[in-house]
Every structure is written in C-alpha cells, then in structure tokens.
N, C-alpha and C positions, 0 to 999 in steps of 0.2 A: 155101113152107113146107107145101103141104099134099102135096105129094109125098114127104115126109120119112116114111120106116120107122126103125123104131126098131131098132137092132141087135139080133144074137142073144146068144145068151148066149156062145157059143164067143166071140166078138168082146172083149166084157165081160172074160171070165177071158182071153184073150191082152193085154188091154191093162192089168191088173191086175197078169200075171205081168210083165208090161214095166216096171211102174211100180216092182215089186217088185225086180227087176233093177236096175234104174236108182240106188233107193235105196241097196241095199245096195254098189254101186261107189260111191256118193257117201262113204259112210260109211267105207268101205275107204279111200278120198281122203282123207277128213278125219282120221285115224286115221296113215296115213303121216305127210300133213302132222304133227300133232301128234310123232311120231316124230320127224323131223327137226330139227323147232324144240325138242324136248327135248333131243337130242342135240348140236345146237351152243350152245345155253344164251343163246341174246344176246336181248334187245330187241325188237330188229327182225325177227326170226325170227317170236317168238312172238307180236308183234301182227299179222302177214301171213298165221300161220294163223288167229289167230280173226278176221281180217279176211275171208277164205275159208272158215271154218266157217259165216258170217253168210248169206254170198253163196250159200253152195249152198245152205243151208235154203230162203233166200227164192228160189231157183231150182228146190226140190222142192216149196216151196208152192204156185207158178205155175207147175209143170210141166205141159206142154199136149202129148199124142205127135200126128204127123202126120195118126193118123186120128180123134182129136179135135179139131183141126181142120178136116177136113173135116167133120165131121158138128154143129159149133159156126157154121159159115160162112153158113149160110143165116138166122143166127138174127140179129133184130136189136138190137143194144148199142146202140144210138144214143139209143136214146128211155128215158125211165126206167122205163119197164112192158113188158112183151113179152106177146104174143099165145097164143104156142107155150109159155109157162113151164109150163103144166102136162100138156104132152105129156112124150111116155118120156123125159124126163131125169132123169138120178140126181140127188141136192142137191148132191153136188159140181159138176156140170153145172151146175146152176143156181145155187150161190154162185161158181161162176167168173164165169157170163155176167155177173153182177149187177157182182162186184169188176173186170172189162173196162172195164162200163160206167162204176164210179165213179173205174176211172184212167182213162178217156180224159174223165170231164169233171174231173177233175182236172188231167190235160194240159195242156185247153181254157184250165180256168182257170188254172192256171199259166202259158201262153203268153200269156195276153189278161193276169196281171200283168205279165208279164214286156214286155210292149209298154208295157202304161201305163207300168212303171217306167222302159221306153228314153223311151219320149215326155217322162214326166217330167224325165228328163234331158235329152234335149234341147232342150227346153222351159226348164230350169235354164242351162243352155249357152249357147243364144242369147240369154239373158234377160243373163247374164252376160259375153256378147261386146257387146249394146247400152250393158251399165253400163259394159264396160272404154273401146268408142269414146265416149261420152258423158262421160265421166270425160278419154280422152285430147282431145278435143276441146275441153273447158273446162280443161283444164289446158293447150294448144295457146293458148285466147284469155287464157289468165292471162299465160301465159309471153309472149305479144304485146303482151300489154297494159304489162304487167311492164316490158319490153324498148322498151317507147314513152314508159312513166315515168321510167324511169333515164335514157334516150337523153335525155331533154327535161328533167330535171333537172341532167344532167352540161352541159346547153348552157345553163339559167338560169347554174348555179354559173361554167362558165366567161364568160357575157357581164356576171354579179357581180363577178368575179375583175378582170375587165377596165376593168368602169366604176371597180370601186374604187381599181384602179392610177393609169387618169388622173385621176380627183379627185386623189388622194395625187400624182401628179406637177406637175397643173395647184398646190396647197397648196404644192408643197417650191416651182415657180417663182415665186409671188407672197411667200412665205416668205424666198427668195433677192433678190427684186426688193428687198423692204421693208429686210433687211439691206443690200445695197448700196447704197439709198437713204439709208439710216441713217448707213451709213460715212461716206456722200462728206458725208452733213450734219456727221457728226462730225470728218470731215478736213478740213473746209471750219472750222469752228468751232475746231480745235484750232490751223489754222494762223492765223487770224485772230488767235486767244489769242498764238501764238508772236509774231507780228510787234506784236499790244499790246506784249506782255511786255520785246521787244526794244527798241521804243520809251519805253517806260517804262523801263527802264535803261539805253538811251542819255541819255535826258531829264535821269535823275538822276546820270549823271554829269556832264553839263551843269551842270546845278543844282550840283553838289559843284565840279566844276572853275571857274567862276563865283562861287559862295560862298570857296571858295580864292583867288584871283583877289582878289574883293574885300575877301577878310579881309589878305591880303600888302601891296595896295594901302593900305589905312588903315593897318595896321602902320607903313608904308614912311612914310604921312604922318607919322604920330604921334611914328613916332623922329624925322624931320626937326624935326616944332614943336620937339620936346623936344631935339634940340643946337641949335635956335636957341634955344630959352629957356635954355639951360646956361648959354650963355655968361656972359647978364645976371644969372645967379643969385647970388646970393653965399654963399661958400664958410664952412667952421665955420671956427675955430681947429684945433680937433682933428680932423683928417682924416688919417685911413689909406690907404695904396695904392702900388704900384707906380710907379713915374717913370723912364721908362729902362733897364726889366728889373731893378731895383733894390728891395727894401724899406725902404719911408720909416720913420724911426722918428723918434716927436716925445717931447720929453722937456717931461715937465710936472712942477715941483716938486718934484726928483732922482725923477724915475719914467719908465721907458722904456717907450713902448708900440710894439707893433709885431705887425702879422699872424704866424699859424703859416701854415707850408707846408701851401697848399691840399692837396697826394698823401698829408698823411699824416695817420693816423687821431688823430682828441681823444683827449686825457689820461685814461682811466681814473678813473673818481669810487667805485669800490668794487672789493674785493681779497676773494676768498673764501679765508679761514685754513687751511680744510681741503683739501687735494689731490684732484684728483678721481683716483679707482679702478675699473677697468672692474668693471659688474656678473658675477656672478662665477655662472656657467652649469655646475651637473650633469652632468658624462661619461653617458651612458648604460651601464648595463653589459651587456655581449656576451656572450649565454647562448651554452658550447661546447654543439655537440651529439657527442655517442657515437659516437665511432668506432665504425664498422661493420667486424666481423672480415670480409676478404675470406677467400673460401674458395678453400684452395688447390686448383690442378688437379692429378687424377689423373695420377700420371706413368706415360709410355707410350715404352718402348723405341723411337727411331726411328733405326736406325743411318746411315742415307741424310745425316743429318745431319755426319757425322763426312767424308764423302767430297765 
C-alpha cells in the first residue's frame, strides 16, 4: 500500500468518459427493451424489462472498469476499517471499498446462515430418521408382541373349544348311559307289569270260569232236589199247562180256563179315539235367482265353415 500513486488526472476523465459511455448504452438498452415490451403489449414482456431495468441499475451502481480494479486491489476489504481510506481516493472509491466490504461480510454471513440452516436440517433429519427407526422398532415389538397374543389367545380359545367339546361329549355319554339305564329299568318294570297284568287275567278268568263252574254245579243240584221234591209235592185243583203238546183246559163252575198262546202279544187294555197324523213339516221355499242375459257373440264371417 505504500507504493500506491495516485492516478493523474487524464486517467480520471478517461475513466469517467467510460462510465459515461457505458451509462448511456445502458440506457439506450433499457429504452429498446421498453420498446419492445410496449410493442408486443403482454405481461411477460413488460415484467422482463423492468426486471432488466432493476438489474442494470444495480449493475451501474456497482460498476467497477478494469483499471479500477487494479488500483482498488491492493486495498484491504477484509477488515471493517482500512489504513489507506484517506489516501487519493475519490468517495466513490471509498463508499465502494466500504459497500465490498459490507457484501462480502454479508456473503460471510449469509453462507455461515446458510450452514447453520443445512445443519439445522440436518440435524432435523436425523433427528427425524432416529424418531422414524424408534417408532418402526416399537411398532416392530408391538406388532410381535401383538402377533404372540393373538397366536396364544387363538391356542387358549382353541384348547377351550376343546376341553369344552369333551366335557359336552363325556355329559351326552353319561346322559345316554343314564337313559339307557332308565329304559332297560323301565322295560324291565313294564314287562314284569305285562306278565302281572297277564296273570291277573288269567287268574280271573280262572276265578270266572270256576265261579261259572260252580254256579252250573249248584244249579244242576238244585234242579235235581227240586224234581225230587216235585214229585212228592202236591198238585192244586186248578192247574194250567201243556200235557202232550196240548192245552189243558179245566172247567170250573161253567167257566173254561186256559193259557193264551205264549208267541202272541196280551190283549190291548186301551184304544186311543183319535188317529194318529204325521207331524206336518214346512216346504222351504226356493228363492229363483235372475237369469243372467248371456251376451251374444259378435258374429264373424268364416266361410272355411261352409267347405
């Protein structure tokens, strides 16, 4: 820095007339553009030139020529105060080096946000891939765990299922036993009833054909006593009866007595004067019902008839 001369003046106005130059083709530029984007009338036109009206300004704000660079290159932007700021530089020189200075630590700072902001993310990221494995991992021992309760539930239920069948089959066999135990008491009991029941109705016919028996038996005596006592009996005067297939008639004191003919019916002891009349029973009388007019059919030519 301390070898630095300060330019002449011819330098000065060349690099002035340059800037000057430079301007006015910007301007010439900006001016077409506008031209154009007037002339096709769209949208998109006219925000592309005042998007390029922006851009050149702020490219003639920061316009720096070649040999203002060399003669800006020795100076240092780095640190926020410079040594040389009050050597031959114009203030343009010097609000340049300054506004270098405040974009390159603006850069600085922008790149070191721009880090913390990747770190932050990735910092978010991995934070974010430990919750997803920690998350698939306990949902990994759920689903296991899950998958060992149901397995072990489906095996209580079926060894449930199971014992419950045999209970219920060991019940239906001792349930079956008890009936057929039942039966044979009851077929055992009904036939013993049957073969009572058989003997007590043999028994009593016994008893009836025996009671018969000796009811015939005494009869049979009794008529005997009684035509041995007949004999010795003695007889009335007036005695009626058959002798020989004959009817006996005894005549007592001019009076003839003598049986009627056992086949035929006694004598009638009352005569009713009035004649009997069958009850005399109501005709119903038969409601006609209304001839219904049949309706005659429409007549239809069919000659087919005639042949």
């Amino acid at each position: 820095h301390d070898s630095y001369e300060s330019p002449d003046l011819s330098e000065d106005e060349w690099e002035r007339e340059e800037l000057r130059r430079n301007v006015e083709n910007e301007e010439k530029t900006i001016q077409q553009d506008r031209r154009t984007a007037r002339n096709r009338g769209s949208y998109k036109a006219r925000a592309s030139s005042a998007k390029s009206q922006d851009r050149v300004k702020f490219q003639r704000k920061n316009r720096i020529t070649a040999h203002q660079k060399d003669r800006l290159a020795d100076y240092d932007t780095t640190s926020g105060h410079s040594e040389n700021m009050d050597t031959g530089l114009s203030p343009w020189e010097q609000w340049l080096i300054q506004k270098t200075k405040e974009e390159r630590v603006k850069k600085q700072q922008m790149k070191k946000h721009k880090v913390e902001v990747r770190e932050q993310k990735e910092q978010k990221a991995k934070e974010r891939q430990q919750k997803e494995e920690k998350a698939e991992e306990k949902r990994s021992e759920w689903l296991k765990q899950k998958n060992y309760e149901e397995s072990l539930r489906k095996k209580l239920e079926k060894q449930r299922i199971q014992t419950e069948t045999e209970i219920k089959a060991q019940q239906n066999m001792i349930t079956k036993m008890k009936a057929e135990r039942k039966f044979e008491e009851w077929k055992e009991k009904k036939e013993m009833m049957e073969r009572e029941k058989k003997e007590q109705e043999l028994q009593k016919k016994r008893d009836i054909e025996l009671a018969e028996k000796c009811k015939k038996i005494k009869a049979q005596q009794k008529y005997e006593e009684w035509l041995r006592s007949a004999k010795d009996r003695p007889k009335s005067s007036q005695s009626f009866g058959y002798s020989g297939g004959k009817l006996t008639e005894v005549h007592v004191q001019h009076s003839t007595w003598s049986y009627h003919d056992t086949g035929a019916y006694p004598a009638p002891t009352f005569y009713n004067p009035i004649p009997w009349h069958p009850i005399p029973i109501p005709k119903t009388q038969k409601t006609e019902r209304p001839k219904s007019r049949t309706r005659s059919k429409k007549y239809v030519w069919n000659p087919q008839k005639y042949f």
